[in-house]
C-alpha positions, 0 to 999 in steps of 0.5 A: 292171364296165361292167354294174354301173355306174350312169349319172350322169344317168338321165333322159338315154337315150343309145344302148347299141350303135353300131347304135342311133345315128341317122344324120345326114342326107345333106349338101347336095352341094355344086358342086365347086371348078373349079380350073386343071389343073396343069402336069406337071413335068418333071425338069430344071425349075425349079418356079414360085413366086410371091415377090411375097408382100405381107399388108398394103399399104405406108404410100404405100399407106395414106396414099394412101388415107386420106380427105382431110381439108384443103383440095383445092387445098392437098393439090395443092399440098402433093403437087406439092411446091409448098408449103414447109414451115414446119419439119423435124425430121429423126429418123434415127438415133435409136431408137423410144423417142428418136425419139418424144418428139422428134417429139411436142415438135416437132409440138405446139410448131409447132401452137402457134405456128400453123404448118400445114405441118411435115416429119417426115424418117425416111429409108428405112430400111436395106437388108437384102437380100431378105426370104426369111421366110414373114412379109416384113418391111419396112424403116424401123420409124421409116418404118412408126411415124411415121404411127401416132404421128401418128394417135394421142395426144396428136398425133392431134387437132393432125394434119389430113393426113400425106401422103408428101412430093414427092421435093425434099423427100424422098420417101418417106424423109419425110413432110408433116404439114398441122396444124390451126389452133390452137384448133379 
């Protein structure tokens, strides 16, 4: 069979024997990976692990390093706790599809009527113990959507700066929001 068999593309030539077949050519070597010399274990041991485990940096993290968008001194004194907000809404115990609405009437409402300064509080979130998955999950969805939502539309273009807010204000369970003037 194989020797009446009519290739399907003649002008090709390919190699008939395994011996025919052209050898690649040597790789480069390459410098061999120095790595820390395991430790023996011994039996009665307990195995280390490595638990602090973390894939994306937290929201205090993020915010934190978000660029500075308002006035130096005003920030100073918006994380030092020194300046009062002008309004609250306080989302805990509501579900991402009731807290979203809510925060979206309540932020464009204060950039209407020219306020600058307003407190988103979320709470903390619930604690659910340790977190022994291979993906850790953090607490708090409200806690982790909030700053998203803030940074999107149609909030987006009234936020200048979310910041967590100082501990007499609620700490990392609430966030400033610093808006921007009306009209700009």
């Amino acid at each position: 069979m194989a020797r009446t068999a009519q290739p399907l593309h003649p002008q090709k030539a390919r190699p008939r024997k395994p011996g025919d077949m052209a050898l690649p050519e040597a790789l480069p070597q390459e410098k061999p990976v120095v790595t820390e010399p395991v430790r023996p274990f011994r039996m009665g041991e307990k195995a280390q692990t490595v638990l602090g485990h973390d894939l994306s940096p937290s929201i205090s993290e993020r915010l934190s390093a978000a660029p500075l968008r308002m006035d130096a001194k005003a920030f100073a004194r918006m994380n030092r706790g020194k300046l009062a907000p002008e309004a609250r809404i306080d989302l805990h115990g509501l579900t991402l599809a009731e807290a979203q609405p809510e925060l979206i009437r309540f932020v464009l409402n204060a950039h209407a009527q020219g306020m600058r300064l307003v407190l988103v509080i979320t709470g903390k979130g619930r604690d659910r113990g340790e977190d022994h998955g291979p993906i850790p999950q953090r607490p708090g969805i409200l806690r982790q959507q909030v700053p998203r939502w803030l940074h999107q539309p149609p909030l987006g273009p009234a936020v200048l700066q979310v910041a967590e807010a100082h501990l007499r204000h609620g700490g990392s369970g609430a966030y400033y929001v610093y808006l921007r003037r009306p009209g700009r």
